[in-house]
Structures are given as C-alpha cells and as structure tokens.
N, C-alpha and C positions, 0 to 999 in steps of 0.2 A: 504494500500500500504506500509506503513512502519512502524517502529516498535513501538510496543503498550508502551503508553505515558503514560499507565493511573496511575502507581506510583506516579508522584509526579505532572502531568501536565495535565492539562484541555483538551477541544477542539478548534479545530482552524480549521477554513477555509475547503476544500476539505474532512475534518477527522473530521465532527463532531463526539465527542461520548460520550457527553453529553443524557445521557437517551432521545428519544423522547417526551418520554410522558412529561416527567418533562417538558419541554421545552414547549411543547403546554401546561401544565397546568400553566406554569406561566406566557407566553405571551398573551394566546389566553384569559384565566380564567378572565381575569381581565375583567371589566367591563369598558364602554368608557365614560369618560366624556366631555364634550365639551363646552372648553375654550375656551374664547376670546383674542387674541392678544390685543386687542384695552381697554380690563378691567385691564391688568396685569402690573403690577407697572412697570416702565422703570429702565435700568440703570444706573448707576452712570453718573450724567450729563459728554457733553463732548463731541468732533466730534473721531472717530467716529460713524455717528448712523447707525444701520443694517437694512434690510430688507430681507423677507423671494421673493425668486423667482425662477418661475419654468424654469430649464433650457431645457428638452426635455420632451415628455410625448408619449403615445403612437398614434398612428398614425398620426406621423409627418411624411414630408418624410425623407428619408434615402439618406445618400451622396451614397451608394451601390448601390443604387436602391428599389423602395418597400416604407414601411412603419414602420418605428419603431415599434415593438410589446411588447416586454416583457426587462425588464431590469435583470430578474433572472434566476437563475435558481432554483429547486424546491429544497430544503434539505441543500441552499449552502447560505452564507452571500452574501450579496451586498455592494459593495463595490468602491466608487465612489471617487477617489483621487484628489485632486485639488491642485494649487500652489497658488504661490505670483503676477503671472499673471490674476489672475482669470481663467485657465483654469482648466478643469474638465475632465476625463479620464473615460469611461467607456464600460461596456460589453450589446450588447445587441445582442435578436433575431427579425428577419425581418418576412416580410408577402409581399408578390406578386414581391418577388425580387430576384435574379438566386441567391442570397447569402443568407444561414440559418441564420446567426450570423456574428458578426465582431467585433471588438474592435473599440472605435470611441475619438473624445478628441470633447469638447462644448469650443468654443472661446469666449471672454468677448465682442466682436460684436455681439453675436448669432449665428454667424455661425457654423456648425458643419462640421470638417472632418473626412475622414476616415482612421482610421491608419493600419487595414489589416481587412479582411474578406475570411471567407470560398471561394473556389476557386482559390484565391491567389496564385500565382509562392511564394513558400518557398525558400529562403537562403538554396542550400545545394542541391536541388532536389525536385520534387513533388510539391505538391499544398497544404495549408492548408486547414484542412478537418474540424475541428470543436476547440473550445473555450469553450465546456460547460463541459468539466471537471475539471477546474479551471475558471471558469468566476473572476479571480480577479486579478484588473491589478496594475503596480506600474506608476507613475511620478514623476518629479524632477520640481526644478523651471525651467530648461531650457525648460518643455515639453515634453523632452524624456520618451515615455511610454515602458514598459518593458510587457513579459505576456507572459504565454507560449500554446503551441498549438498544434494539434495535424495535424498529417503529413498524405498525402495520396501520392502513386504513389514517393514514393521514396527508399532512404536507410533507412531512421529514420522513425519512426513513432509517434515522438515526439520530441516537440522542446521547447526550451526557445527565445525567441526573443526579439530584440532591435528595434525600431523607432527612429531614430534621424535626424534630418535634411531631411527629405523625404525621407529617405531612410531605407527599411528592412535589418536587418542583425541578422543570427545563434551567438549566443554564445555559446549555447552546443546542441545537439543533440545526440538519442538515436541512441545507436550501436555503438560509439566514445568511444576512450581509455577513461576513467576517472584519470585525472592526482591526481599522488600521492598516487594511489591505485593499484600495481603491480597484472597485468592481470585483471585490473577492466572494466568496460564498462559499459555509462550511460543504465540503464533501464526505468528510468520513472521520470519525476521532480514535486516538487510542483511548490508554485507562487515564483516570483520573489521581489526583493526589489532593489532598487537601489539611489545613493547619487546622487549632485547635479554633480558630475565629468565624471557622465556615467558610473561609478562602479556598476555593477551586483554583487548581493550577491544570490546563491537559495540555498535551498536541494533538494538533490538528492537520488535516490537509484541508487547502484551502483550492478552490479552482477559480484561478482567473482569465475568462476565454476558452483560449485553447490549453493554457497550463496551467502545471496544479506548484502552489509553493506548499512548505512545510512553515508552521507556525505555532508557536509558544505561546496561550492564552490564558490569562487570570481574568474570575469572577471575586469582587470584591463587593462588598456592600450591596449586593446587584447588581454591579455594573462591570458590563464583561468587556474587555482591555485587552489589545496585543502586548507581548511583552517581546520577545524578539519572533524574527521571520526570516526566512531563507531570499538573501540581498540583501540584507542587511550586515553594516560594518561590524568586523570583530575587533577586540581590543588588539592591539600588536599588528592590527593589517588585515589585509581580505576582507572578504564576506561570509557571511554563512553560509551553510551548503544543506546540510539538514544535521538534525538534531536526535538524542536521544528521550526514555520518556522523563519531565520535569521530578523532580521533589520540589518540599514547600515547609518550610518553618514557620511559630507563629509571628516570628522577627521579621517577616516578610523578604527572607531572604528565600531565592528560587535558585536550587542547583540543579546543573544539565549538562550532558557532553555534545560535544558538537562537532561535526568536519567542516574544516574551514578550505574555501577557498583563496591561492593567490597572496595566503598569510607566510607569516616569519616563522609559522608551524602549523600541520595540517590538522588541528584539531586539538579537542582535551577537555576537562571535566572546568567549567564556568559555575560564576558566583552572579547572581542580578539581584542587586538591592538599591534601593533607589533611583529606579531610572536609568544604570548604569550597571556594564555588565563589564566583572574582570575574569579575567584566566587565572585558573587554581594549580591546575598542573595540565601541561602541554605533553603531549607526544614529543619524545625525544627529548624530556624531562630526566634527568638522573634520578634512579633507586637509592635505596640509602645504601646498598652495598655494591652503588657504582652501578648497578647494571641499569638499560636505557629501558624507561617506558614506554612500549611500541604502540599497545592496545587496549582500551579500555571496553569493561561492559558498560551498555548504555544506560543500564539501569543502577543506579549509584542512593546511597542511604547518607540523609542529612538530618542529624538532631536539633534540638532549639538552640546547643552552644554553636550551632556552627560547624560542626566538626564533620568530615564527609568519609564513608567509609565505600569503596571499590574491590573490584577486581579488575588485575591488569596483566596483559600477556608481557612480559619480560626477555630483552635480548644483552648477549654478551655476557652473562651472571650466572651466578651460581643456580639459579630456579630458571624455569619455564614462565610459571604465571606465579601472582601472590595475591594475596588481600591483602589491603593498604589502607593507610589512615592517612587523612590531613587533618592537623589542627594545630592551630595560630600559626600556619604556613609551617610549620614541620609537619614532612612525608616519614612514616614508620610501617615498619612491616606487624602484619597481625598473623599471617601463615604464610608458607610456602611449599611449594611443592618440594617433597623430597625429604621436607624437615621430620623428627621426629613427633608423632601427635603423644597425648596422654593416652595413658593405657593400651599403649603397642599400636606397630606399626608405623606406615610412615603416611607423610598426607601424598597421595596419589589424584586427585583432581580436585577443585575446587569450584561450590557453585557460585552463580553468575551474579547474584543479590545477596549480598549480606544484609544485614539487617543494622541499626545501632540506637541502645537507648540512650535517655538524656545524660546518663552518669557517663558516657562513653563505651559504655561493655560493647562488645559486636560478637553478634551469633553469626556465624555460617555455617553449610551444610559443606560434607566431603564426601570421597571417597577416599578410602585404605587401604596400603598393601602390604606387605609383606608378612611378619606373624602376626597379625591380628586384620584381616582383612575384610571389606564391607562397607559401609556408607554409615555416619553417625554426623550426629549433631554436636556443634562445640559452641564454647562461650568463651569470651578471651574480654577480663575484667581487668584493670592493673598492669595488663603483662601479663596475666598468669594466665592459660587456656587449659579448659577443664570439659570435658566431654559430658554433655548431659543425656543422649539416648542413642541408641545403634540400631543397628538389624540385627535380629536374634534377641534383641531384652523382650523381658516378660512386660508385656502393657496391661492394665487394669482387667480383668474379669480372663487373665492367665494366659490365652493366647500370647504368642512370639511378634516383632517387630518384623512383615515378612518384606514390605518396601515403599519407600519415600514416594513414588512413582517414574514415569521416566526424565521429568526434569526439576528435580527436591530442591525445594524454596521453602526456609523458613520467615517465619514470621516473629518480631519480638516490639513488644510494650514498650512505651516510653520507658516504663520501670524494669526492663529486663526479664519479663516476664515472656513465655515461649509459647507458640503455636505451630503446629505442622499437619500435614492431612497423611494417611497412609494408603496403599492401595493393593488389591492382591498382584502377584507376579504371573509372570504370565504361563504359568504352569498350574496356577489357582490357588496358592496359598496367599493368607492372607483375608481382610477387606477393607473397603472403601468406609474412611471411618477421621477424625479429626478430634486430636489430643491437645492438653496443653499442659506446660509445667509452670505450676502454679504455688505459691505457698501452702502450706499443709492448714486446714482451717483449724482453729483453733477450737477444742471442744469441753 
C-alpha cells in the first residue's frame, strides 16, 4: 500500500517484508524446549511479584454474540495493548455470532466489553465491515482504544476510529480532503497510535490526481493536522520519501522512521515536537561498539520520557541486528544477537517491536539457540534482562506455552506490565488464547 521502506527500514505490522521464509526458518526452525516456571530463578526480591494469567482464550463467549475464535490474523503480528489499569485491548474473530470480528478491551474484573464489531453503525455513514486488514489496535491509560476499519454501505470505505467514553467516533475517513495536502484525499490508512490526551497520531496514503503521497497525520482536540508528508524537507537535506508507522507521547512528541531522499543520509528514526522535526539516529549512525546502523524496523517504541526503543540490522560489528535504546541522545545496546540470554542459550533472532514503559524497562520477544532453544519473552530493566515466559512453560489451567504465532509481538504497560497472544502450531498443539503478566492480586 505504501511506499517501499526497504532502504533503510525493516517490516512492521500490515507490511511485513521481511523475506517469508527467513521468518518461518527462524521462528518455526527452532526446536521447543520446555521450561519450568517453578525451576527458574526469581527476581530480585521485593513486592512486586508477577504472575503469568490467561485473560481470554478461544471459545469463551463473546460480549457480540458467538464464541471467541481466533485472536489473529494469518501473515499479520498480534498485538494486545494494555494500561496502568490493567486493561487489555484487543482484535479478534467470532464463531456462531451475526459479527465476523470486532475489537474488544478485557477489564481487570474479567469482564470483557465490546468496543465495535462488524455490523456496527460507523461514525460518518454505513456499517463496519471488517478489522482484519489491520487487526492492531492502540490504548491509553484512560482506555480509549483507537483502530481503524473498514467501511461498508457508505461514502468511505475506510476509516480510522476512536472509542472513548462509550462512544464511537470518525477521525478520518477515506474520500475526505486530507488537510495540508492541496487537492489530496485520504485513500487508505495504517494503524493508529494515540497518547494518554486522546491524541491520534496515523499514516496515511493520501491520493492527489494521478499520485498517491505518504503522510503523517494528528487528530488533536478534533482537529485533524498534517504533520509531515512525503516532499516535504528533512532536517540535514532532502525530502521525505515515505515513512514508517508514527508513535505518540503525551509531551506531544511524535516519533517515526523515515527514507529520505537527496539527504546527507538516507533515512533514520525522527523526533516532531513542535512544529519541527529532528533526526534521532541516521543510517550510517555508529553502534556503541562501532558497528554502523544500516536498518531500522519501522515500527519503533517511544515512552513519555522521551526515550525511543528499536531494532536495527547492524554492519561491520560484532552482531547482525540488536535492540537499541536512545535516551538524552545516548544510543545503548538492550540485546544482541549472538549474546548470551538468561537462563541459557544464546539470543538467535530478534523481534521487530519492542515494547518500552515509562521507567525505561523494554520487553522484547526472541528466538534461542543453542542449549536452551525456542522463543521467550525478556524484560531488560536497569541493564539487567531477565526472561519472563518461553515455549514449553506451564500457562495457567496447566497446559505448555506451545507458540507466540508466526510473527510474536509483545505488548507492555506504561508500568511494565506484559501482554502476549498464543497460538496453536501448526501440527495443532496449543490454542488461540491471550495472557498477561501481571502483579499477583493481593488476597
């Protein structure tokens, strides 16, 4: 749908285009081993202490109607947002319910509501028709979920939308002027992100005439704003060329990667705060152990300090790729490939999104090889990275951890707190089910 990233920036979300194969040989390839929660060292004493629990799984019922089915979609991350409430936001598909799919949020009662589904009156006209071209939604701590959807029986056939207070509402909508871009009109959007003020950040494509540009858009107070647009000047020279998908703090700082053309560097992960956009780190940036940063994913994690956490393919150095931190303009390593993880093995691939709360912790997901091989979840607080769940751990009501899916994307709280979906493999162990590690409730 929009314009080819592969210069200087990875895959992300709706656009994977990271090689298939690669990806099933280095998810699927691994071999599974099966951990004990109850053998693996604890951490650093101190309240407080976490628990692994399942928040929906398949055939629950459905606030819709029907039965929970499936929390994915096939080719695309999963993607499960949660707050400082303990609530949980997510996508799924139904079975024996007038609704295919819907958008839902998991309350820290247990309860689950529904925040739109197929069928639904749209903001604007028509009824929503589906959710599985972007199944990936955003929340705030106040709950407000964000996601966009697709339109039936109306003007649009595509929308971005807001949930706030029980109520639906359009922020943009295809066939609408796109402000800032003389004779533009939205055509088609990614996902959305949004801060804790109800600020919508998305990308858009935008068609004017005969061409379509790429464009960065904020909804603020109601009122929906370009922020930058492919021709537009970059800091250091060129123009834009297109973009990765935005983040959004409540500082009203918007981070995004970008390829740049005709610049003093082809790209790299950008800051926009007031009006003004700088370069964070460039392609062709030095690693902190020298080695050059060739590639970034385009989907990149910014918390309210500011602080931005990536993944980057690496040349000349000791690693392949690493997850990386910026903060107050020092670049530091959070993993790498190759390196040692906790509790055996070594880290053998890493995924595309990290996650990072406001304290700085950053969760990412991997893959492991050598004596201890598989895919697990980590948390890297301080410096210190500490493994919180694997393939083969025992999950709540006894059943084994049997797989992340085929492109495992964690999700973490401002407060550090974790969300993941699981899926059977493709040999049928397993189910379609969505955990989170949470504090232990106090009784």
């Amino acid at each position: 749908m929009l314009g080819n990233l592969d210069t200087v920036l990875g895959d992300t979300g709706g656009r994977i285009r990271l090689a298939a194969g690669l990806v099933v040989a280095l998810w699927l390839g691994v071999a599974w081993a099966h951990w004990s929660p109850t053998n693996r060292p604890e951490a650093a004493a101190g309240p407080p202490t976490y628990e692994l629990r399942l928040l929906v799984a398949e055939g629950q019922p459905s606030p819709a109607g029907g039965m929970f089915d499936r929390f994915h979609v096939a080719s695309q991350p999963i993607v499960t947002p949660l707050n400082r409430k303990g609530q949980t936001a997510f996508f799924a598909t139904l079975i024996r319910s007038g609704a295919e799919e819907g958008v839902f949020r998991h309350e820290p009662d247990g309860r689950i509501d529904k925040i739109a589904a197929a069928g639904d009156s749209a903001p604007g006209g028509g009824t929503l028709s589906s959710f599985a071209k972007h199944p990936i939604v955003a929340m705030n701590d106040k709950g407000t979920v964000a996601f966009t959807a697709a339109v039936a029986g109306g003007k649009a056939v595509e929308g971005v939308f807001v949930h706030t207070a029980g109520r639906l509402k359009a922020i943009a909508l295809t066939g609408t002027a796109a402000p800032g871009i003389a004779n533009g009109t939205f055509a088609d959007f990614e996902v959305p992100a949004l801060d804790d003020n109800d600020n919508v950040v998305f990308l858009a494509n935008v068609r004017r005439g005969r061409e379509a540009v790429e464009g960065i858009f904020l909804s603020r107070g109601g009122e929906l704003r370009k922020v930058l647009a492919a021709g537009d000047p970059a800091p250091g020279g060129g123009t834009f060329a297109a973009f990765g998908i935005p983040s959004i703090n409540s500082a009203g700082t918007i981070a995004f990667t970008a390829v740049v053309e005709k610049g003093n560097v082809l790209g790299g992960i950008y800051l926009h705060q007031n009006g003004e956009a700088r370069l964070l780190v460039g392609a062709g940036d030095k690693a902190p152990d020298d080695s050059t940063i060739a590639k970034f994913s385009e989907r990149i994690a910014l918390n309210e300090s500011g602080t931005v956490a990536f993944n980057a393919i690496l040349k000349y150095g000791t690693a392949p790729a690493a997850v990386l931190r910026v903060d107050g303009g020092s670049t530091g390593f959070v993993a790498r490939i190759g390196e040692a993880a906790p509790e055996g093995g070594k880290f053998g691939y890493l995924g595309l999104w990290p996650a990072i709360a406001d304290n700085g912790a950053i969760t990412f997901i991997a893959s492991l090889e050598g004596e201890a091989p598989g895919i697990a979840i980590f948390q890297s607080d301080g410096g210190q990275v500490r493994r919180i769940v694997a393939q083969g751990d025992a999950l709540p009501g006894g059943q084994k951890l049997a797989s992340f899916g085929l492109y495992p994307v964690v999700s973490a709280s401002p407060d550090g707190q974790v969300a993941f979906a699981t899926t059977p493999t493709s040999t049928g162990p397993g189910r379609d089910a969505i955990y989170a590690y949470l504090p232990v409730k106090r009784r």
